[in-house]
ROMAR-236734 format. One record per residue (C-alpha): residue number from 1; x, y, z; residue in one letter. Coordinates in Angstrom, 1 decimal, padded with zeros to 4 digits. Layout:
N
R   nr      c1      c2      c3  rest
R  NUM       X       Y       Z     A
...
REM end
This chain:
435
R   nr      c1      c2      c3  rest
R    1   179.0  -031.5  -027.4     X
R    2   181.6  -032.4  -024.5     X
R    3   181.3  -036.3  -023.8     X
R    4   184.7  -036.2  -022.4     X
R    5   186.1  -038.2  -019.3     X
R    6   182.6  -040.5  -018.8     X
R    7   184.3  -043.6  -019.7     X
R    8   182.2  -044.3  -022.6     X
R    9   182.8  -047.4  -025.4     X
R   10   182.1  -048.6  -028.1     X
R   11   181.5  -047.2  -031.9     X
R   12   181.6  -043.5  -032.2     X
R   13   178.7  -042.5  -034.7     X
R   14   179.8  -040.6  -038.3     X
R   15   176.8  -038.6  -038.7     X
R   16   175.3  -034.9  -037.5     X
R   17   177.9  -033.0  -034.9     X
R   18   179.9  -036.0  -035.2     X
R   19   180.8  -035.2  -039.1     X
R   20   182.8  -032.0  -037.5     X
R   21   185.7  -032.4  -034.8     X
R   22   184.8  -028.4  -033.4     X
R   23   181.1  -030.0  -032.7     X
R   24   182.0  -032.4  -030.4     X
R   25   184.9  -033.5  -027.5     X
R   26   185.3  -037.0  -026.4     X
R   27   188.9  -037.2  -024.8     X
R   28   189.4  -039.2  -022.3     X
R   29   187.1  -042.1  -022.6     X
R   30   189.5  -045.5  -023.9     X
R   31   187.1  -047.3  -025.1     X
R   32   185.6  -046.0  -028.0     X
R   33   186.6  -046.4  -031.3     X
R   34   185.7  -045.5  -034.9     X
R   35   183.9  -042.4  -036.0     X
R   36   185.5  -040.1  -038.6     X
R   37   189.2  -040.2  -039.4     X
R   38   190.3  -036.5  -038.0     X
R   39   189.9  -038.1  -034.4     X
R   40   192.2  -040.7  -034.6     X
R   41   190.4  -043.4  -033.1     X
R   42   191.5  -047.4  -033.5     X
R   43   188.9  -049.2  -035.9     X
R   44   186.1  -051.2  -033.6     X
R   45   186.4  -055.1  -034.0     X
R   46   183.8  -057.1  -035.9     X
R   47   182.2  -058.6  -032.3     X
R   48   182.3  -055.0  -031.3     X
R   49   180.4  -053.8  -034.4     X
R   50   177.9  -056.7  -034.2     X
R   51   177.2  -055.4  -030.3     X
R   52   174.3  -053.2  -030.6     X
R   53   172.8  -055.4  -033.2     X
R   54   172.6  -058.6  -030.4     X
R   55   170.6  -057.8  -028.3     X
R   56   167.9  -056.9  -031.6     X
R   57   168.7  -060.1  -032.9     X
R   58   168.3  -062.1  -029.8     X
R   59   164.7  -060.8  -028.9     X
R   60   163.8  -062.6  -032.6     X
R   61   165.6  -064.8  -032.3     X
R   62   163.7  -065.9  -029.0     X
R   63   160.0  -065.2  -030.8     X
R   64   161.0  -067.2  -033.4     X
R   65   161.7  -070.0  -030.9     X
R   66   158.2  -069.2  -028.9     X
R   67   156.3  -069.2  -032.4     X
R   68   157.5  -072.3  -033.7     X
R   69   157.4  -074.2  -030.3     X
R   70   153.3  -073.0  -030.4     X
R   71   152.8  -074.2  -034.0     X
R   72   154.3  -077.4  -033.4     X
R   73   152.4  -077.9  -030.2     X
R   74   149.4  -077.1  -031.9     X
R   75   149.7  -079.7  -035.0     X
R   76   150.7  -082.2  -032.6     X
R   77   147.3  -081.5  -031.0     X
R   78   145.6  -081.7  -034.0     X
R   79   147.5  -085.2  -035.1     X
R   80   146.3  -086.5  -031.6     X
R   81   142.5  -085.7  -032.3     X
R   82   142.3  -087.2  -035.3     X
R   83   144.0  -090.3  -035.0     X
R   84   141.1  -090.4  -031.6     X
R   85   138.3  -089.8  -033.6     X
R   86   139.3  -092.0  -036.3     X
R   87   140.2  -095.1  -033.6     X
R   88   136.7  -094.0  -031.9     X
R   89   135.0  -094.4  -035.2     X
R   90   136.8  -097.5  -036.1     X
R   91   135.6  -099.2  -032.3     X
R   92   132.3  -097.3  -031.5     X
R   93   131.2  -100.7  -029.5     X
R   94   133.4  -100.1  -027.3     X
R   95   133.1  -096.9  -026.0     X
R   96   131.3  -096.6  -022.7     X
R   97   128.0  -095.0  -023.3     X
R   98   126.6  -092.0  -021.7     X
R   99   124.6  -092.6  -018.7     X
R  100   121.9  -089.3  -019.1     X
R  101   119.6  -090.7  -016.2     X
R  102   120.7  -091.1  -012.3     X
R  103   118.7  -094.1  -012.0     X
R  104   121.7  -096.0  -010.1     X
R  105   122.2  -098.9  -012.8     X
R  106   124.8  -099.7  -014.7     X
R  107   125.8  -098.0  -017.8     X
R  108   124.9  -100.1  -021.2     X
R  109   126.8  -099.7  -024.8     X
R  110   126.0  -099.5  -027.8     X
R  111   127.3  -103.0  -028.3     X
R  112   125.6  -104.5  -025.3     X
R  113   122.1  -103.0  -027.1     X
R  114   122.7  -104.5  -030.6     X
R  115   123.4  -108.3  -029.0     X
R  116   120.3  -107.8  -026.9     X
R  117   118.0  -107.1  -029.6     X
R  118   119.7  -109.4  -032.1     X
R  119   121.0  -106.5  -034.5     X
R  120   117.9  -104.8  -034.0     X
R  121   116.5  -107.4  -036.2     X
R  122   112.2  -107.1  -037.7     X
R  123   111.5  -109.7  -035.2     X
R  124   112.7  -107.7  -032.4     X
R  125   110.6  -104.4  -033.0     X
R  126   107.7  -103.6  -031.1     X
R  127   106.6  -100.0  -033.2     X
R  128   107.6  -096.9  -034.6     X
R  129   107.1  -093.8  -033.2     X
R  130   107.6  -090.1  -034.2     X
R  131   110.7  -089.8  -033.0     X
R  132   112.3  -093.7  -032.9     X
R  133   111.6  -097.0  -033.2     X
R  134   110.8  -099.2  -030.8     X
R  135   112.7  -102.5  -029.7     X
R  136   112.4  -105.5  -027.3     X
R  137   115.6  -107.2  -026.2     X
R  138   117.3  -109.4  -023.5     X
R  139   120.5  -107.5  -021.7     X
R  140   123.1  -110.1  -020.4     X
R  141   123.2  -108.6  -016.7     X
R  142   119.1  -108.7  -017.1     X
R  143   117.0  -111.2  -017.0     X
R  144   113.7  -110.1  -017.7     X
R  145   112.9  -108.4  -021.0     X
R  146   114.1  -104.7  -021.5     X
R  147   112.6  -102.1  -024.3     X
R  148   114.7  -100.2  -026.1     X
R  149   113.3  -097.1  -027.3     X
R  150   116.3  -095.9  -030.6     X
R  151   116.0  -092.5  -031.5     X
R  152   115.9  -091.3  -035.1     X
R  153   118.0  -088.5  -035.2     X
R  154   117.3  -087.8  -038.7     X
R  155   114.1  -086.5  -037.6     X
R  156   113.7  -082.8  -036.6     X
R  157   113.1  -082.2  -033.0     X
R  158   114.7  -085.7  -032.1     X
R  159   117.5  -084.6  -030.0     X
R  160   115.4  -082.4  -027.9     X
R  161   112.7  -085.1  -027.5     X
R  162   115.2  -087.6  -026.0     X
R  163   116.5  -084.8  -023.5     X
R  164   113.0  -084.1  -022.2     X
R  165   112.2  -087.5  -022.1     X
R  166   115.5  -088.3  -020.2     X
R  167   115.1  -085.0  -017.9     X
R  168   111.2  -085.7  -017.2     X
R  169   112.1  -089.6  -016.3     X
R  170   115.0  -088.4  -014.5     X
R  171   112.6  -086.7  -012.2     X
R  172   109.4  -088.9  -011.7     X
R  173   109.0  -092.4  -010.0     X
R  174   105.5  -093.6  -009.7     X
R  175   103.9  -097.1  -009.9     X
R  176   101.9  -096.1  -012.8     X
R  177   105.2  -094.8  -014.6     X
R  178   107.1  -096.5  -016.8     X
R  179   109.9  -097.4  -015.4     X
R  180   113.3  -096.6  -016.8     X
R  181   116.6  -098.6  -016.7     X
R  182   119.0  -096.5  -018.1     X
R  183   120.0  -094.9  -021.3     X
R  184   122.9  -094.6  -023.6     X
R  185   124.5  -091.9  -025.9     X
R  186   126.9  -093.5  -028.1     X
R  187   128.5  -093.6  -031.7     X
R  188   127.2  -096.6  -033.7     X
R  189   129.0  -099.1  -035.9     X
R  190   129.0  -096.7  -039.2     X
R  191   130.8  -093.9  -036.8     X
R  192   127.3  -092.2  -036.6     X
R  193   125.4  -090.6  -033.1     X
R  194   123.7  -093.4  -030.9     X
R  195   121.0  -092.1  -028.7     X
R  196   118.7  -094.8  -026.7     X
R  197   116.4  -095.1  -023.3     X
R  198   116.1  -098.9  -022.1     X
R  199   113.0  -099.2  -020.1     X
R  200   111.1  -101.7  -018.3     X
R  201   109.3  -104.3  -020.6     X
R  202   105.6  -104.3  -020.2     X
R  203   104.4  -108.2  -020.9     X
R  204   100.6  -107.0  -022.0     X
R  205   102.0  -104.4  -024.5     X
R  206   099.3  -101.2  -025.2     X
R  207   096.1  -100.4  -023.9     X
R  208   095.5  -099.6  -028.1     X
R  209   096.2  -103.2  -028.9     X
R  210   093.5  -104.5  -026.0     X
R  211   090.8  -101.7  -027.9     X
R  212   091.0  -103.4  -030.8     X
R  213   091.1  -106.8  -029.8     X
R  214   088.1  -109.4  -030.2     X
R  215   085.6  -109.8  -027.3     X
R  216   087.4  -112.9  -026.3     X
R  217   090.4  -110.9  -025.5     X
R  218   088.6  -107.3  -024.8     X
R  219   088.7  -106.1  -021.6     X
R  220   086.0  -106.2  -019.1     X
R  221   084.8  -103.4  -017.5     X
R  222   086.3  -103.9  -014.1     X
R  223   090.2  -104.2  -015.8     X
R  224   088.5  -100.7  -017.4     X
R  225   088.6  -099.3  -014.3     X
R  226   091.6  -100.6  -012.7     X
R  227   093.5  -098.6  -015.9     X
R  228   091.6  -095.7  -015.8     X
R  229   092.2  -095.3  -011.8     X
R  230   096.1  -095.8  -012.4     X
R  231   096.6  -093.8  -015.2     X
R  232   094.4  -090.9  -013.3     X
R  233   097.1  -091.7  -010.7     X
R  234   099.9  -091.0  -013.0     X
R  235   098.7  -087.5  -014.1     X
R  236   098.4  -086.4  -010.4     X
R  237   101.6  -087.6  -009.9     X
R  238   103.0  -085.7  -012.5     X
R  239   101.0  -082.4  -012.1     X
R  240   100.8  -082.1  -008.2     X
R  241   103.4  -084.2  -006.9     X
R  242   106.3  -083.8  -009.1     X
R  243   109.4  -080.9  -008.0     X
R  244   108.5  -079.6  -010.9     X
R  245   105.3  -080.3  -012.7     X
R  246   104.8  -082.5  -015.9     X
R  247   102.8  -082.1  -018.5     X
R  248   102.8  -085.2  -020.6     X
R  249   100.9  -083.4  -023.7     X
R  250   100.8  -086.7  -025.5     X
R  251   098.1  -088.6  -023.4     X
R  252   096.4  -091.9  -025.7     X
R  253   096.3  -095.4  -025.3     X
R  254   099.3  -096.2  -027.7     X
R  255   100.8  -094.9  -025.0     X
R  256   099.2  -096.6  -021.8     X
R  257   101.5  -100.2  -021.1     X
R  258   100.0  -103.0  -019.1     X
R  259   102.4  -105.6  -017.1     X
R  260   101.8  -109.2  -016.2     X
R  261   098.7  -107.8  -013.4     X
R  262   097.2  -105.6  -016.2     X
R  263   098.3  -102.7  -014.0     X
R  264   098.6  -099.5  -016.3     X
R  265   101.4  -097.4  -016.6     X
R  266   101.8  -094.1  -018.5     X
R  267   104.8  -093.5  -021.1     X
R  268   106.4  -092.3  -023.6     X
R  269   107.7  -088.3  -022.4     X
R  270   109.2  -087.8  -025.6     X
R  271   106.8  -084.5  -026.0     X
R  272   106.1  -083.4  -022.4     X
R  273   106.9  -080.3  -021.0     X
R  274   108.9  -079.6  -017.5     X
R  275   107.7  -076.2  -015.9     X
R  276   109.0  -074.1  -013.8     X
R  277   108.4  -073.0  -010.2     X
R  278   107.3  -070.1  -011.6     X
R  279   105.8  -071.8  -014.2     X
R  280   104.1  -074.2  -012.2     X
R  281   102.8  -071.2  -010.0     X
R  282   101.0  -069.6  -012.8     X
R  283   099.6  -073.2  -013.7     X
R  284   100.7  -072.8  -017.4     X
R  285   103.4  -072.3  -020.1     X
R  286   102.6  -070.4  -023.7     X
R  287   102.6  -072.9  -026.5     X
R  288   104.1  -072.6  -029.6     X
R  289   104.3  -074.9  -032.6     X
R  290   107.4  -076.2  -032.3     X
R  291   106.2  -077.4  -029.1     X
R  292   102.9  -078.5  -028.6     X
R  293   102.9  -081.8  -030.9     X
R  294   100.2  -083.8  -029.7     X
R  295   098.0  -086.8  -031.6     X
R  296   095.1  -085.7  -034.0     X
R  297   091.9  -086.3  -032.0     X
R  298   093.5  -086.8  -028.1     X
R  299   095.1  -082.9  -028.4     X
R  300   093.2  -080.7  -026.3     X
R  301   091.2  -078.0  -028.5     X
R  302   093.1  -075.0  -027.2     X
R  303   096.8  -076.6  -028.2     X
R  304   095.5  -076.3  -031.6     X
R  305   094.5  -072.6  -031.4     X
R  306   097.7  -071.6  -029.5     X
R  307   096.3  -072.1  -026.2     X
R  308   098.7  -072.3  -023.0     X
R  309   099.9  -075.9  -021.8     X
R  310   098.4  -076.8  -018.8     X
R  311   096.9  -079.8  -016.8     X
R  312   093.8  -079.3  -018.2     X
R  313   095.2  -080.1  -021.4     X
R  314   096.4  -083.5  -020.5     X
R  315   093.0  -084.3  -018.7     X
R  316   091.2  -083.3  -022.4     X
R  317   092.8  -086.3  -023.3     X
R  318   092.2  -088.5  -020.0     X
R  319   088.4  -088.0  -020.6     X
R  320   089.1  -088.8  -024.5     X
R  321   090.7  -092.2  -023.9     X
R  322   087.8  -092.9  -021.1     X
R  323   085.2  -092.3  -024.0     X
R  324   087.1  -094.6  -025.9     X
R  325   087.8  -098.1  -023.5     X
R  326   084.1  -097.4  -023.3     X
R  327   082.6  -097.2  -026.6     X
R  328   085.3  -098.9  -028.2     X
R  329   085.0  -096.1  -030.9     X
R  330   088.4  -093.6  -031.6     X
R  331   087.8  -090.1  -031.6     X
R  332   089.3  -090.3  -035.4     X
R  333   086.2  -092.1  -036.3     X
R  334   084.8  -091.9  -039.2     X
R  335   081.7  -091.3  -038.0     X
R  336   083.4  -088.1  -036.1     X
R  337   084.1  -086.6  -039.8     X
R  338   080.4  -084.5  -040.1     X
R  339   081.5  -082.2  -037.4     X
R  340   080.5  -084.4  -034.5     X
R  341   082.8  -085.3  -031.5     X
R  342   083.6  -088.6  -029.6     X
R  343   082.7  -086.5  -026.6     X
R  344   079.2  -085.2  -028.1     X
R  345   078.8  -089.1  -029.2     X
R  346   078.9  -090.0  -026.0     X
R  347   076.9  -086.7  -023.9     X
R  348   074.2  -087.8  -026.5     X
R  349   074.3  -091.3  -025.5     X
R  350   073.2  -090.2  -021.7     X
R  351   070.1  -089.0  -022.6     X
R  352   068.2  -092.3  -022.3     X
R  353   068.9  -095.5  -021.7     X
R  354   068.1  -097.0  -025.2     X
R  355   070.8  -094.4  -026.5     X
R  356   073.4  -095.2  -023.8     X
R  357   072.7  -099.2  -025.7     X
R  358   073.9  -097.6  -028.6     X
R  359   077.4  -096.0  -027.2     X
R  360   078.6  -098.6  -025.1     X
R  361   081.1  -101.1  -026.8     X
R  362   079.0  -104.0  -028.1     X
R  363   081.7  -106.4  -026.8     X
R  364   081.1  -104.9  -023.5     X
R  365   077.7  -105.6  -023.5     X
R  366   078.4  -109.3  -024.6     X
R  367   079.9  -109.4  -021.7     X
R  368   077.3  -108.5  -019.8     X
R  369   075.0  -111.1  -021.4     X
R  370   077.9  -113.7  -021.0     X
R  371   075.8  -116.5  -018.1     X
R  372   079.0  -117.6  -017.4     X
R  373   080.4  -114.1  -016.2     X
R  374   077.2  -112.7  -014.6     X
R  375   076.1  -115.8  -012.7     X
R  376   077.4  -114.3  -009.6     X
R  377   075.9  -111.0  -010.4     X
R  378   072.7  -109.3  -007.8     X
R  379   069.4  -109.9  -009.0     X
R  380   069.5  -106.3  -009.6     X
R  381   073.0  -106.4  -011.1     X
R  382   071.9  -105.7  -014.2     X
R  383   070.7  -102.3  -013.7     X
R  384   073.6  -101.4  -011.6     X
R  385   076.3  -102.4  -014.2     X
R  386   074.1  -099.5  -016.4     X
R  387   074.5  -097.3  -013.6     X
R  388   078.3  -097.6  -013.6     X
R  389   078.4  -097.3  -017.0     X
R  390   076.6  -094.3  -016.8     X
R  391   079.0  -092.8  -013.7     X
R  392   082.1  -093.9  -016.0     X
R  393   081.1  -091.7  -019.2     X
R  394   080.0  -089.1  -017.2     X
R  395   083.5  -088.5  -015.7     X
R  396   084.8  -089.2  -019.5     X
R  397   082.6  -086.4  -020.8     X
R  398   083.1  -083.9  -017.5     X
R  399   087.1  -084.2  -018.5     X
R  400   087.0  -083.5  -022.2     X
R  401   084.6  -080.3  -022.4     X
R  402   085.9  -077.4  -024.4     X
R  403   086.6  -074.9  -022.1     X
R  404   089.6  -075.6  -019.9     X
R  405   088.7  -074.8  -016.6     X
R  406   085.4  -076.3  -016.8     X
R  407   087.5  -079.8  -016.5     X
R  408   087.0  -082.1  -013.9     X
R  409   090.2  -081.8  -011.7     X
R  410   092.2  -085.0  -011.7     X
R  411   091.8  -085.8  -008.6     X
R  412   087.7  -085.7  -008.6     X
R  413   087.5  -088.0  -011.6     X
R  414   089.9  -090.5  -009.3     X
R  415   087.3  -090.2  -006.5     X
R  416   084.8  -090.9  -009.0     X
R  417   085.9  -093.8  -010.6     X
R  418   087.0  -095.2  -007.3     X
R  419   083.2  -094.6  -006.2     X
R  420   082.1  -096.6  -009.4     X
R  421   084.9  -099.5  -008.5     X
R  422   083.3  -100.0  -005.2     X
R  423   079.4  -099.9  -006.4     X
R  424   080.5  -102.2  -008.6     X
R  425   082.6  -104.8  -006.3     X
R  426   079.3  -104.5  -003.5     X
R  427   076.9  -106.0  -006.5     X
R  428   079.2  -109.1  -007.1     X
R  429   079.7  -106.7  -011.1     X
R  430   083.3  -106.8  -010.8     X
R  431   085.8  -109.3  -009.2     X
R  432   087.4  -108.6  -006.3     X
R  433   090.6  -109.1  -007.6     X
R  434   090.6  -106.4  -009.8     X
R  435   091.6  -103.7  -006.7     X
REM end
């Protein structure tokens, strides 16, 4: 091997052709040094022996460096997001909630919530629901009356009601829909999630409370109508006017408000169900347990059998609660328990007039017999009002037949009742003031 003359340094090696001097030449390079005694070399330096080991040493030396520089970064991290989440949990009232609904008002916290409904106190809650309970309150920045509907996220399905109901409010504005302030997703006092929608309060509470009120309080037939127009209003809204349509899927009267005008307006969207274009095309969705959850006796028939959401379903329940401001009876009844029907009740109840006597609500009928509310009545006022009564459960029973398509559309029934409105107003039955 002849490495001679090519100016190489550094430490000559000890092993294979360099153990023998006749393998090898190197003469004439100055700058080596070591290797085995017979060639006379000068012993290499300690910095010169260390050489070829720097540059090894330096490459882990710099990992080393990069490793450690990570580690720390990342523990710092970690120290940062817990002493956060601990400071968060410590001051959850002040932590700006959440806004979930582009309503254009101004954001609420969790604090602002618990002063305006005095701690959420007994004497501030208005019900209980499936999926929360149900507050009124005063908001600083307000001041009429809010509602403050608290989510119980220990129930299953919660989380998921509150986003429909956020995403289906988000989308709607209608006269005869409740009308939402804003919302807030927080962390409570005890470090716990805070979900909340505040909505408009509604002064005459649920059409279910004025069912089951005394005649002195019951409605009369033309306030009847007035809700029964505006909450057919509200499902048109929702299932023809809409971007997308709405199914609201949990139609009753618990869930029917009346304001200061008893003007009616539809709520609670905790359960409804946004469709698709494509969706909304085809007119239906496919069911399935875990979402059709709908209130024993106002569900639509097919629901319960696995059926497809649609329309139809929600005007099943339209013709239910119409059968029920009229007779004053619930389709839970007990009389419903032999196999019979609120809706058969009442399709019974039009075969002669002694029979429709028996359906109608007997504080109706005091009404009716009231001298001081029929003095302005027609001399033939009397067999008109039976008409109307007649018209009205007619359109009750043509929107809660069995077979879905069979329905009355939404919009006929609105004709209808508007027809029955007017026949009434001409004979003096109703007031005027009830448009």
């Amino acid at each position: 091997l002849n490495l001679s003359f090519n100016q190489l340094e550094g430490e000559v090696p000890r092993e294979g052709v360099f153990k023998n001097t006749s393998q090898f030449s190197i003469i004439g390079n100055q700058n080596l040094c070591g290797g085995i005694p017979e060639i006379q070399l000068p012993r290499c330096s300690v910095n010169q022996e260390s050489k070829n080991k720097g540059s090894a040493l330096s490459t882990q030396a710099l990992l080393i460096m990069i490793l450690s520089i990570l580690i720390v970064s990342i523990l710092v991290a970690l120290i940062v997001v817990i002493c956060w989440r601990k400071r968060s949990r410590r001051e959850p009232i002040n932590r700006p909630a959440t806004p979930l609904l582009s309503v254009g008002c101004s954001r609420v916290s969790y604090q602002e919530l618990l002063e305006a409904t005095n701690g959420f106190s007994a004497s501030n809650l208005l019900g209980e629901g499936a999926f929360g309970t149900v507050y009124k309150g005063i908001l600083h920045q307000h001041k009429n009356p809010i509602v403050v509907k608290v989510l119980n996220l220990q129930n299953v399905g919660a989380i998921k009601s509150f986003e429909v109901e956020c995403e289906a409010l988000r989308k709607i504005r209608h006269r005869n829909l409740v009308k939402v302030i804003t919302s807030c997703s927080s962390i409570d006092f005890k470090g716990n999630d805070f979900k909340a929608i505040v909505l408009e309060f509604m002064a005459n509470g649920s059409l279910d409370k004025w069912l089951k009120c005394d005649s002195s309080h019951h409605l009369d037939f033309g306030q009847m109508l007035d809700v029964a127009i505006d909450v057919g209003n509200a499902l048109d809204h929702l299932h023809h006017q809409c971007e997308s349509m709405i199914i609201h899927c949990d139609l009753k009267p618990a869930n029917v408000l009346l304001n200061n005008d008893m003007v009616a307006y539809v709520s609670d969207f905790g359960i409804a169900m946004i469709l698709s274009d494509t969706m909304s095309k085809l007119g239906f969705v496919q069911a399935t347990s875990s979402l059709i959850k709908g209130t024993i006796g106002y569900i639509a028939p097919e629901y319960g059998m696995g059926g497809p959401t649609s329309p139809e379903g929600d005007i099943y329940s339209y013709g239910i609660l119409l059968l029920e401001m009229i007779t004053g009876k619930m389709p839970t009844d007990e009389l419903f328990n032999n196999g019979s029907s609120l809706h058969n009740f009442c399709k019974m109840g039009l075969m002669s007039l002694q029979q429709l006597k028996e359906i109608v609500d007997i504080r109706l009928l005091k009404q009716i017999n009231d001298p001081n509310k029929s003095q302005n009545m027609e001399v033939d006022g009397d067999d008109i009002i039976w008409k109307c009564f007649v018209a009205f459960i007619k359109v009750g029973v043509a929107c809660s037949v069995e077979v879905p398509f069979e329905r009355m559309k939404i919009e006929d029934a609105i004709k209808e009742l508007q027809a029955i409105k007017r026949m009434c107003q001409n004979h003096h039955i109703v007031n005027q003031s009830n448009c």
